[in-house]
Every structure is written in C-alpha cells, then in structure tokens.
C-alpha positions in Angstrom: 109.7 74.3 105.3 107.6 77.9 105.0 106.9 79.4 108.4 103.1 79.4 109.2 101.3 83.0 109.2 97.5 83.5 110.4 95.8 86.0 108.6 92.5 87.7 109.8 90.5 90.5 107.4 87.4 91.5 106.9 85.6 95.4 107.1 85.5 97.9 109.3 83.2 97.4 112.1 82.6 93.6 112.1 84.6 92.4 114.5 88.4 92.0 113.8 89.7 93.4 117.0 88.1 91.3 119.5 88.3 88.2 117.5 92.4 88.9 116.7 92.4 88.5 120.0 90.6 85.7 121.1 92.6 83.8 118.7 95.9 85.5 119.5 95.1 83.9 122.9 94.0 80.4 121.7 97.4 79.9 119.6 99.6 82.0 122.2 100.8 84.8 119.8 101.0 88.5 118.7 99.2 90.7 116.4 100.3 92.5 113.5 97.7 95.4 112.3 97.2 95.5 109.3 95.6 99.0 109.4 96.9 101.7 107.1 95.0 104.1 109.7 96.5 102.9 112.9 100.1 103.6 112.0 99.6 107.3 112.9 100.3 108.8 116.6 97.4 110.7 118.2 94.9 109.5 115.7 93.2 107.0 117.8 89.3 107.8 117.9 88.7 108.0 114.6 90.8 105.3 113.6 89.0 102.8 116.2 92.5 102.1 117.6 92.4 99.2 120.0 92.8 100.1 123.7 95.0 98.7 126.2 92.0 97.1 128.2 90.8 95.7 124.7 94.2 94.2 123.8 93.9 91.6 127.1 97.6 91.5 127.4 98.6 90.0 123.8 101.5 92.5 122.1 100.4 94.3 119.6 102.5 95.6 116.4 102.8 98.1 113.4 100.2 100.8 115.7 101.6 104.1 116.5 104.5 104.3 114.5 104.8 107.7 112.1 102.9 111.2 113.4 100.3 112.6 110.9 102.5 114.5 108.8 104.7 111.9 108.1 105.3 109.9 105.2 104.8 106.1 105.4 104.2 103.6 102.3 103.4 100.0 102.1 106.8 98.8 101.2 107.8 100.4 104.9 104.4 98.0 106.0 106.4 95.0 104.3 109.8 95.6 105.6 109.1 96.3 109.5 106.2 93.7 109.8 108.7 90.9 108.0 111.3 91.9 111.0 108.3 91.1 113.4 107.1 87.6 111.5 110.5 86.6 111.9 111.6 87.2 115.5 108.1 85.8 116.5 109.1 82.6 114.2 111.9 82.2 116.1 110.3 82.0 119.3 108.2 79.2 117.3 105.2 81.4 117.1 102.6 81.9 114.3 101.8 85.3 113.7 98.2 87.1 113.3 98.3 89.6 111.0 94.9 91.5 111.5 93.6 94.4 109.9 91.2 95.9 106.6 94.1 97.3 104.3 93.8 95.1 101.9 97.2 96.4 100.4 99.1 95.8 103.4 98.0 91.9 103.2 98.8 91.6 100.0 102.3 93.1 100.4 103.2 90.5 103.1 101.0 87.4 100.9 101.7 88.1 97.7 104.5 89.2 94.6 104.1 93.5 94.7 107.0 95.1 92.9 107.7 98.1 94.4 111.1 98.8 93.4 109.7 99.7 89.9 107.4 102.5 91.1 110.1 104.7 92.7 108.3 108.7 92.9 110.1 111.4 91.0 109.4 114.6 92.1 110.3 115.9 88.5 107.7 114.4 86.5 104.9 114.7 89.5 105.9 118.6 89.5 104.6 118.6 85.5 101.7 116.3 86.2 100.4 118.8 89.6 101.2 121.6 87.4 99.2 120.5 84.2 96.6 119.7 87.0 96.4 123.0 87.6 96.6 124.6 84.2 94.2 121.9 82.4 92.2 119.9 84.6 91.4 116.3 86.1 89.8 115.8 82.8 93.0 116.5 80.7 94.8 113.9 82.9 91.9 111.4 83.2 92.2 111.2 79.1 96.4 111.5 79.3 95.7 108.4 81.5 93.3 107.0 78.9 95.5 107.3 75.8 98.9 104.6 78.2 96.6 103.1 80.1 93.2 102.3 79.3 92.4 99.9 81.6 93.9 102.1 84.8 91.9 104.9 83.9 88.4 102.7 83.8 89.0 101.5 87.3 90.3 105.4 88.9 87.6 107.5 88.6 88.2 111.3 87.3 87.6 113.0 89.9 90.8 110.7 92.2 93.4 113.4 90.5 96.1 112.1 92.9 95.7 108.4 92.1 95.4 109.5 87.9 98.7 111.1 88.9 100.3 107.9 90.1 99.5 106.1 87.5 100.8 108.2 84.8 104.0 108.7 87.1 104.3 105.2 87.4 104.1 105.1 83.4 106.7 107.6 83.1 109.0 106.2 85.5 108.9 102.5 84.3 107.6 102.4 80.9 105.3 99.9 82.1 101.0 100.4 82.7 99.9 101.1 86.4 97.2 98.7 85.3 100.1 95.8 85.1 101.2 95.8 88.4 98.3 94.3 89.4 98.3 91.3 88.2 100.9 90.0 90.9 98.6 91.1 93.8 96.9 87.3 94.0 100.5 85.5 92.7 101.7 84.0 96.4 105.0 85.3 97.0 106.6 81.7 98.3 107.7 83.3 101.8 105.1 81.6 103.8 102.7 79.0 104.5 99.2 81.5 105.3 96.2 80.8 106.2 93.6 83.5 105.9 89.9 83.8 107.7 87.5 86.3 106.4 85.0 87.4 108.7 81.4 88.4 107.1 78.4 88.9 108.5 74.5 90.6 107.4 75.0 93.8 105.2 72.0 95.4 106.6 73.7 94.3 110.5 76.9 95.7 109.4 75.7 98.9 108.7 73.9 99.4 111.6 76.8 98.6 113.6 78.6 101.3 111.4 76.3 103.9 112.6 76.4 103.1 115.8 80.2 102.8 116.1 80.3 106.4 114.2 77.4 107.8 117.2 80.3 106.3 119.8 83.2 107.9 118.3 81.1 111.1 118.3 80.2 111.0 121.8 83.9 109.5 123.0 85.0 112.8 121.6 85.9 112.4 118.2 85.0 116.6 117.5 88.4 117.0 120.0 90.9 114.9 118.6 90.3 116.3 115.2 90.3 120.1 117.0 93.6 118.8 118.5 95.1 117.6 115.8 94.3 120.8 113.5 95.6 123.0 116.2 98.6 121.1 115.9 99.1 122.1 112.4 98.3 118.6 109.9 96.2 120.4 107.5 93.4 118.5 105.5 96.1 118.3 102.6 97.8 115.5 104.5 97.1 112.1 103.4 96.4 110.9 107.4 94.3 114.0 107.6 91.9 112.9 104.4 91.0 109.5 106.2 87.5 108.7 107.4 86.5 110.3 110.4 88.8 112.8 109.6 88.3 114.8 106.6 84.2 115.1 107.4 85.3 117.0 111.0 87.3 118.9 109.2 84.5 119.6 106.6 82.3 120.9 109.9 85.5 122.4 111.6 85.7 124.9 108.1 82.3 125.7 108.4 81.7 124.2 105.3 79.0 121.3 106.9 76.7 121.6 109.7 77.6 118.7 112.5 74.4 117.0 111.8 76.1 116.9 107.9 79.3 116.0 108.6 77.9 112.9 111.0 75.7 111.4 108.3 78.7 112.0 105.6 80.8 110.0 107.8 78.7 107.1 108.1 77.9 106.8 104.8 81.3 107.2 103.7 82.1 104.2 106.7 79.3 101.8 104.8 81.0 102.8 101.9 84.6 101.9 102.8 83.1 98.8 103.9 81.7 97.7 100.6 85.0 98.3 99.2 87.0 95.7 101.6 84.4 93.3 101.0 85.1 93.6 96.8 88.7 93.4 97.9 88.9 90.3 99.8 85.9 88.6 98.3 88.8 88.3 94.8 90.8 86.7 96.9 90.0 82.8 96.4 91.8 81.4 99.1 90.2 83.5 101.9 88.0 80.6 104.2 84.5 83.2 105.2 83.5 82.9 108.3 80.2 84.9 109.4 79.9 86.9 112.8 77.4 86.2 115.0 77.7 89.3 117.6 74.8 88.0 119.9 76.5 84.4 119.8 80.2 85.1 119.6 81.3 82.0 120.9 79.4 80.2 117.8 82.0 82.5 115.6 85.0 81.0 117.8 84.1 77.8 118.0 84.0 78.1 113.6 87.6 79.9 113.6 88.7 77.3 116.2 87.3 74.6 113.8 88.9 75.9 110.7 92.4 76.6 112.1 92.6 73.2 114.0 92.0 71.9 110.2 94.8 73.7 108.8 97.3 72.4 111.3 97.3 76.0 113.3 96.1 74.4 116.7 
C-alpha cells in the first residue's frame, strides 16, 4: 500500500505558513518546505522564512540548508526530502510538504527525468559565448529552429533559461519542451493529497504590499547590505530572487528606495500570478479559499476535506 503524503501550496503571501502548521498540529506531523528560497542560510527576511515562535514546536525540514553561493537543484530537493518522507513514514506519520515552488512539488508528485538533462560545461561555454558575440535574439531563434514550442513559452529576454533549453537539446537530442509532459504524470510513489489555498486577488495583493512594507521595516535594506558585504554578487542565482535583486538595484544606485520598494511589490504580485497558473493546471489540487478575518472557517474546510480523504 502507498504511504500517504499531505500536500499544501498556494502563493506567496496567502497563508501557507500558519496553516502548515495548524494542520501539522491536527495530524501530529512535520513540515517539508517546499520553498526554492528558503534553502539558503542568512536569507531569511526577504524570503519570509518562518520563525521559531511561528513554527509552534512542529520540526521543520529542507530550510537552511546550502549558503547563497552555493549550488542546489531540484533533483537535490527530491533526494533529501524522500530521505525525510520516509523516516517520518516509519514513525507512521503523514508528511506535509508545504511551500510555492511549484517544481519542487512536482519532483516529489510526479515522473521528472532528470538524469537526461545532465549540464555540460562544454556546450554552455559556446552558448554564453555566442551570447555574447550575437545576442539573446540569435539564441531565442537557435531556440526557435529545435524547439518551437520552448521558445514560445521563454521569453527572449530569459537568456539563461533559452540557454537551458538548447543545452538540454544538445545534451539529449530530445526538445526542452518534452520534458514537460511528465510534470502532471503521478510518479506511483505515494498516495497525495493536495489542498490549494486561494483567496480574493484584489486581498492578496494588498497583503503583498503590506508584507513587502514589513520586510522593509524588519530590516530587509540590512540583510541584503550583509549579504553583499559578504561577497554573493547579484550574478548568483539566490542573489536574483525577489526581495533581493530590487535592493541590490537601490544598493548600486541604479533605483531610488522609493523605486526599488514599488518594483518589489509588483514583482511579488507578479510571482504570485504565476503560482496560481502553476497549480491551477494541476487537476487534482482540492481549492480551498482563505478567510484571514475568519481563519478558523479555513480550518474547519481543510479539517473537513482531509477527514474525507482518510488523513484524520
């Protein structure tokens, strides 16, 4: 029989911390984030890292693991969160894996080869160089002329991810486009369950701005001083995250605070939309909307649901 797993996603800002927890609690478990941000050490304003006082004594997983300079991929995602599943199977307990990355739930839920897309440095030295001799454009149409339907859905102007693609192609002989097409195939190792949690676009926002006015004022300017003093450049993919790169922006002197603030949250809202096109493909997802001035309403639907699926 397939070992139960509780799955919890949704975007940024509408509530998945607390309620992780709350329902961590109610089935008597752990968490596993599922938060391509949260991996990195001394990233933990800008990443809205959960604080001790916030985690109400449940153990927390896959947070803190790799410092901002160094390399970390989904497959690693895959590989140390099945070692967690499966210790916290055997003490007969159903894990919560909790997070936005909609990549990192996929890895754990679904069929994602990634043996086939091994990096060669050979062939991404040639693509960075013709990067630099021709253009994003020249790529983008490279891209175009394998893999149509990869380059409609990366824009130009993503060079790295066009690079991928076409290093992918190289490498395999196959489309970046085709490995895809596995990401909603259900991989057979477990029996999931998976609660979306929605709520009002316009209220989401607003609680995006906010939470970006909080960061701010909890001293989001200092870590991002911190961390540049400590050498991770903005060329480092933890360093070109939200919150992160628009500092830096204002840190160069390229933005005015006041700039890099409003960049920020719209780039949040924006983030957002994209984890709610994500999930919302995914047709076994149950929605569940948040109601932040009755919260207990929202607990008493996930208590509902999970008690129908045989999880309490």
């Amino acid at each position: 029989m397939k070992k139960k797993l509780l799955v919890i996603v949704g975007p940024t800002a509408v509530g998945k911390t607390f309620i992780s927890v709350e329902t961590a609690k109610m089935i008597g478990s752990e968490i596993i984030s599922a938060d391509a941000m949260q991996i990195y050490i001394g990233m933990d304003i800008g990443t809205a890292k959960i604080r001790e006082d916030e985690k109400q004594g449940i153990p927390h997983h896959m947070i803190d693991l790799v410092y901002p300079n160094e390399k970390f991929t989904v497959s690693d995602f895959k590989t140390r969160s099945k070692t967690i599943i499966e210790r916290l199977h055997t003490s007969d307990k159903i894990p919560v894996i909790a997070g936005g990355t909609g990549l990192y739930v996929n890895a754990l839920l679904y069929n994602l080869n990634f043996s086939n897309t091994m990096s060669d440095a050979r062939i991404r030295s040639k693509l960075t160089q013709l990067l630099e001799t021709k253009g994003k454009e020249h790529l983008h149409k490279m891209l175009e002329s394998f893999d149509p339907i990869a380059a409609n859905r990366i824009h130009m102007n993503n060079a790295k991810r066009v690079m991928r693609a076409l290093e992918v192609y190289s490498i395999t002989g196959k489309p970046f486009s085709s490995y895809n097409t596995d990401f909603r195939e259900e991989s057979g190792d477990y029996d999931f369950v998976i609660i979306g949690l929605e709520m009002d676009r316009q209220l989401l926002y607003n609680r995006i701005n906010e939470r970006v006015d909080d960061m701010v004022n909890e001293g989001l300017i200092e870590e991002v001083s911190r961390l540049r003093a400590l050498g991770y450049g903005r060329e480092l993919t933890s360093m070109q995250g939200i919150g992160y790169k628009e500092i830096m922006q204002y840190l160069d002197r390229e933005t005015t605070l006041e700039e890099s603030i409003r960049l920020l949250k719209r780039n949040t809202r924006r983030l957002a939309k994209r984890q709610f096109t994500w999930f919302k493909a995914d047709q076994r997802i149950k929605w569940i909307n948040v109601d932040p001035v009755n919260i207990e309403h929202t607990m008493y639907a996930v208590q509902n649901y999970l008690s129908e699926r045989g999880i309490l």
